[in-house]
C-alpha positions as CSV (number, residue, x, y, z in Angstrom):
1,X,0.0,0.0,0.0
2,X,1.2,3.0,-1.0
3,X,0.0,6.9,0.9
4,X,-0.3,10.3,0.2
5,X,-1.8,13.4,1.1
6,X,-4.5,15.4,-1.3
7,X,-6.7,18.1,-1.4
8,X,-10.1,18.3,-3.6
9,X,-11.0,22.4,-3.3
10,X,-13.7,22.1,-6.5
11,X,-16.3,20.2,-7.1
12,X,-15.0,19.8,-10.8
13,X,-11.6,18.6,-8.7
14,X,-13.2,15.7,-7.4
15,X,-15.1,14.9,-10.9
16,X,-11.5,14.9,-12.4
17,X,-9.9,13.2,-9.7
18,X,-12.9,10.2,-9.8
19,X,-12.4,10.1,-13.7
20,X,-8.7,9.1,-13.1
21,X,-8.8,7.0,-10.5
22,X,-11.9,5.0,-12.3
23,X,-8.8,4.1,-14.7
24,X,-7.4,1.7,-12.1
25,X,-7.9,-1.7,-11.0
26,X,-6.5,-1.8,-7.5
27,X,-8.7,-0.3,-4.8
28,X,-8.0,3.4,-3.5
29,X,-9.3,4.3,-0.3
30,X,-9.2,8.3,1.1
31,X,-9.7,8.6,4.7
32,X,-10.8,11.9,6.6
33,X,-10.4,11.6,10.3
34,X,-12.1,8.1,11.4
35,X,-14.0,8.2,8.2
36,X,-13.0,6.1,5.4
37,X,-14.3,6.2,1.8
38,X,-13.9,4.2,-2.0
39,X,-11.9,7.1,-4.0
40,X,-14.0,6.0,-6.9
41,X,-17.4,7.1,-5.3
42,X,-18.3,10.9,-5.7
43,X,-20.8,10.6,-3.2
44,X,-18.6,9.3,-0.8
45,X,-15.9,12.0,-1.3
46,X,-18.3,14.4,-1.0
47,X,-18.9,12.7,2.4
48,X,-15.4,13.9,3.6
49,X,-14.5,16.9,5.4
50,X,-12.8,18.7,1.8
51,X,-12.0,21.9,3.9
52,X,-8.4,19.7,5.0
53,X,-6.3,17.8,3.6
54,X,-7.2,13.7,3.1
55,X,-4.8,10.9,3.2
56,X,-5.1,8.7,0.1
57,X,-4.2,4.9,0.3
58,X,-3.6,2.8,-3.1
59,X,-3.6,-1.2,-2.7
60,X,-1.0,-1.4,-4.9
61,X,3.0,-1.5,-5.1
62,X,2.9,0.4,-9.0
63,X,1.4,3.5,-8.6
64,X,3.9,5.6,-10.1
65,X,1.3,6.0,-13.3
66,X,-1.5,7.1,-11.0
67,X,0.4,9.4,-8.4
68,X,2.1,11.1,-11.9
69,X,-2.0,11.7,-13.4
70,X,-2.9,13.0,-9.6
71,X,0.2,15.1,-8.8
72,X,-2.0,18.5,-9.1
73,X,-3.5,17.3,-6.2
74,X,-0.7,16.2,-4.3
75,X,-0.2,18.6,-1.0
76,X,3.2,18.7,-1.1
């Protein structure tokens, strides 16, 4: 597993970021505080607290394609 931290500010940010991560296989989890939610579910991001920054999980060991689509939401 492989983590990170983003930031969705826009509603159009989190219809981009669902459209990329709907390209992958392996699942992607973002967790807000004790909530934890599919990254491929609007509904559920929406869910989140997007005010701070959420910790993204991805189930994977090659996500170097994924995190390099993503980057502009990457708090760095």
């Amino acid at each position: 597993m492989i983590k990170t931290t983003i930031s969705l500010q826009a509603i159009n940010d989190v219809k981009d970021f669902v459209n990329i991560v709907m390209k992958y296989e392996y699942d992607i989890d973002l967790v807000s505080g004790r909530y934890a939610v599919d990254a491929k579910s609007i509904m559920g991001i929406f869910s989140l607290d997007l005010s701070k920054p959420i910790e993204l999980n991805a189930h994977t060991d090659d996500a170097d394609a994924f995190f390099e689509e993503i980057d502009k939401y990457i708090v760095k």
